[in-house]
N, C-alpha and C positions, 0 to 999 in steps of 0.2 A: 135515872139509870146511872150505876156506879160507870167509871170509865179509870184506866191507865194509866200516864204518858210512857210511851215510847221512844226511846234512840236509840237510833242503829246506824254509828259510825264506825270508821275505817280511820288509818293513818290519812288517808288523802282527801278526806270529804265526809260530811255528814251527809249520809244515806237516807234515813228519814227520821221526824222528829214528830209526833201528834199524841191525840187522845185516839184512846183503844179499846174495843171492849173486851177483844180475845189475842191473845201472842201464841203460836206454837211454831217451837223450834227442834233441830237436833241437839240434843244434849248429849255429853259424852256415855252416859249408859243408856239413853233410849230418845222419844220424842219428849216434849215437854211441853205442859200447855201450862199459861200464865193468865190469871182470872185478877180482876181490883182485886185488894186485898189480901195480895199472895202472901204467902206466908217469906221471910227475906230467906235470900238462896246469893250464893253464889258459885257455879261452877263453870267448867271449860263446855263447852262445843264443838261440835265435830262442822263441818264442811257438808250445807243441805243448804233446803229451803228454811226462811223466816217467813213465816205466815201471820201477818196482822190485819185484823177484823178491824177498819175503823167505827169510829165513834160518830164523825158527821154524816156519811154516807152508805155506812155499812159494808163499802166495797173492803175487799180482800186485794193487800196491798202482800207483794213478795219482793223478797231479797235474798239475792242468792252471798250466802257468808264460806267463806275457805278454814272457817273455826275461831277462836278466840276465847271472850271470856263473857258469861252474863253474868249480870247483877239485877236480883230483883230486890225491890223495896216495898211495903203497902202502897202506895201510889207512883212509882215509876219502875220500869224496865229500861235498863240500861246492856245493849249488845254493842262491846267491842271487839271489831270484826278485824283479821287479820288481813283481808281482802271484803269487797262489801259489793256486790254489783244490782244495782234496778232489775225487778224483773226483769222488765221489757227493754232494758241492755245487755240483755244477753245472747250471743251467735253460737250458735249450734255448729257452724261450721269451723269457726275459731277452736271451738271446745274437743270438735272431733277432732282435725289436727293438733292439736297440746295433745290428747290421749295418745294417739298414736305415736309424734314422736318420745313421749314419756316410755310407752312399749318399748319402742326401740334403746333408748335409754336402758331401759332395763336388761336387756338382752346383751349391750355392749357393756355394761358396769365394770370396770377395772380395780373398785373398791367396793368394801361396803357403804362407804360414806355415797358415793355414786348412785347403789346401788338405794339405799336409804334417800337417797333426794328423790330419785325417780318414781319410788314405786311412791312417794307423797303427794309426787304431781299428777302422775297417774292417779290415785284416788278421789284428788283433787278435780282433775275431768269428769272423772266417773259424775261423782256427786254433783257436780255441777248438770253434767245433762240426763240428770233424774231432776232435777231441780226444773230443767227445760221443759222436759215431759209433763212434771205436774203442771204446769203453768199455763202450756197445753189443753190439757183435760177440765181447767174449770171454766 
Protein backbone atom coordinates (compact mmCIF):
# COMPACT_ATOMS: atom_id res chain seq x y z
CA UNK A 1 0.00 0.00 0.00
CA UNK A 2 1.60 3.39 -1.44
CA UNK A 3 1.32 5.90 1.64
CA UNK A 4 2.37 10.01 2.16
CA UNK A 5 4.10 11.72 4.94
CA UNK A 6 2.18 14.30 6.32
CA UNK A 7 3.07 17.71 8.22
CA UNK A 8 0.94 19.94 9.45
CA UNK A 9 2.63 22.75 11.31
CA UNK A 10 2.00 26.18 12.73
CA UNK A 11 4.34 28.98 14.02
CA UNK A 12 3.90 27.45 17.57
CA UNK A 13 3.90 23.72 17.18
CA UNK A 14 4.05 20.88 15.01
CA UNK A 15 0.30 19.69 14.60
CA UNK A 16 0.77 16.35 13.14
CA UNK A 17 3.52 14.46 11.45
CA UNK A 18 2.84 10.63 9.90
CA UNK A 19 2.14 8.26 7.05
CA UNK A 20 -1.02 8.85 5.07
CA UNK A 21 -2.98 7.38 2.62
CA UNK A 22 -5.44 10.32 1.73
CA UNK A 23 -5.03 14.34 2.67
CA UNK A 24 -7.93 16.53 1.75
CA UNK A 25 -8.00 20.13 2.36
CA UNK A 26 -9.35 23.83 1.56
CA UNK A 27 -7.36 25.05 -1.05
CA UNK A 28 -7.59 28.62 -2.26
CA UNK A 29 -9.89 27.78 -5.35
CA UNK A 30 -11.79 24.77 -4.05
CA UNK A 31 -11.23 21.41 -1.90
CA UNK A 32 -8.20 19.40 -2.72
CA UNK A 33 -7.53 15.80 -2.21
CA UNK A 34 -3.68 14.63 -2.02
CA UNK A 35 -3.13 10.72 -3.10
CA UNK A 36 1.04 9.08 -2.89
CA UNK A 37 2.34 10.15 -5.71
CA UNK A 38 0.68 13.57 -6.21
CA UNK A 39 1.75 15.26 -8.78
CA UNK A 40 4.27 18.60 -6.79
CA UNK A 41 1.77 21.60 -6.28
CA UNK A 42 2.23 24.42 -4.31
CA UNK A 43 -0.42 26.70 -3.37
CA UNK A 44 -2.22 28.89 -0.45
CA UNK A 45 -5.33 27.67 1.64
CA UNK A 46 -8.08 29.07 2.90
CA UNK A 47 -9.23 28.64 6.73
CA UNK A 48 -11.21 24.76 6.92
CA UNK A 49 -10.82 21.41 7.73
CA UNK A 50 -7.47 19.17 7.04
CA UNK A 51 -8.58 15.84 6.56
CA UNK A 52 -5.92 13.00 6.93
CA UNK A 53 -6.72 9.21 6.40
CA UNK A 54 -3.84 7.52 8.32
CA UNK A 55 -1.87 4.81 7.16
CA UNK A 56 -1.40 2.73 10.59
CA UNK A 57 -4.96 2.80 11.51
CA UNK A 58 -6.96 4.20 8.97
CA UNK A 59 -8.64 6.54 11.48
CA UNK A 60 -9.37 10.04 9.94
CA UNK A 61 -7.26 12.59 11.76
CA UNK A 62 -8.60 16.57 11.52
CA UNK A 63 -6.93 19.84 11.85
CA UNK A 64 -8.53 22.81 11.99
CA UNK A 65 -5.90 25.49 9.66
CA UNK A 66 -6.73 29.63 9.63
CA UNK A 67 -4.84 29.26 5.87
CA UNK A 68 -1.31 29.35 4.89
CA UNK A 69 0.54 27.55 2.46
CA UNK A 70 0.78 23.62 1.00
CA UNK A 71 3.47 22.01 -0.57
CA UNK A 72 3.05 18.71 -2.12
CA UNK A 73 5.90 16.57 -3.28
CA UNK A 74 5.65 12.50 -4.61
CA UNK A 75 6.07 11.50 -1.09
CA UNK A 76 5.33 14.31 1.40
CA UNK A 77 2.73 16.92 2.21
CA UNK A 78 3.85 19.70 3.80
CA UNK A 79 0.76 22.34 5.43
CA UNK A 80 2.18 25.45 6.80
CA UNK A 81 -0.52 26.67 8.82
CA UNK A 82 -0.98 30.27 9.83
CA UNK A 83 -2.88 28.99 13.03
CA UNK A 84 -3.13 24.89 13.23
CA UNK A 85 -5.53 23.47 16.00
CA UNK A 86 -6.24 19.45 16.94
CA UNK A 87 -9.58 18.51 16.03
CA UNK A 88 -10.42 17.64 19.20
CA UNK A 89 -9.10 21.24 20.59
CA UNK A 90 -11.42 22.88 19.35
CA UNK A 91 -14.58 24.94 21.56
CA UNK A 92 -17.33 25.71 19.91
CA UNK A 93 -18.10 28.08 22.39
CA UNK A 94 -14.79 29.98 22.15
CA UNK A 95 -15.39 30.10 18.36
CA UNK A 96 -18.99 31.33 18.86
CA UNK A 97 -17.82 34.22 20.83
CA UNK A 98 -14.63 35.33 18.38
CA UNK A 99 -17.71 35.42 15.63
CA UNK A 100 -19.62 37.44 17.40
CA UNK A 101 -17.32 39.80 18.65
CA UNK A 102 -15.63 40.00 14.98
CA UNK A 103 -19.58 40.94 13.98
CA UNK A 104 -19.56 43.51 16.17
CA UNK A 105 -16.18 44.64 14.99
CA UNK A 106 -17.47 44.83 11.90
CA UNK A 107 -20.42 47.04 12.49
CA UNK A 108 -18.11 49.51 14.67
CA UNK A 109 -15.01 49.64 11.85
CA UNK A 110 -13.73 53.25 11.91
CA UNK A 111 -11.37 52.23 8.95
CA UNK A 112 -11.15 49.94 6.27
CA UNK A 113 -8.02 48.39 7.72
CA UNK A 114 -10.54 47.72 10.90
CA UNK A 115 -12.97 46.94 8.92
CA UNK A 116 -10.45 44.41 6.75
CA UNK A 117 -9.15 42.77 10.02
CA UNK A 118 -12.72 41.96 11.21
CA UNK A 119 -14.44 40.72 8.61
CA UNK A 120 -10.89 38.08 8.34
CA UNK A 121 -11.64 36.91 11.87
CA UNK A 122 -15.04 36.71 11.17
CA UNK A 123 -14.48 34.27 8.30
CA UNK A 124 -12.01 32.84 10.24
CA UNK A 125 -14.87 31.61 13.01
CA UNK A 126 -17.15 31.04 10.45
CA UNK A 127 -14.81 28.24 9.02
CA UNK A 128 -13.66 27.25 11.99
CA UNK A 129 -17.14 25.98 13.30
CA UNK A 130 -17.89 24.25 10.02
CA UNK A 131 -14.77 22.61 10.73
CA UNK A 132 -16.62 21.69 14.21
CA UNK A 133 -19.71 20.61 12.59
CA UNK A 134 -17.86 18.13 10.32
CA UNK A 135 -15.95 16.65 13.01
CA UNK A 136 -19.31 16.15 14.49
CA UNK A 137 -20.84 14.31 11.70
CA UNK A 138 -18.18 11.53 11.40
Amino acid sequence: MATIHVDVVSAEESIFSGEAKFVALPGENGELGILPRHTPLITRIKAGAVRIERADNGEEEFVFVAGGILEVQPGTVTVLADTAIRGHDLDEAKANEAKRLAEEAMKNAKSDIDLAAATSEFATMAAQLAAIQKLRKR
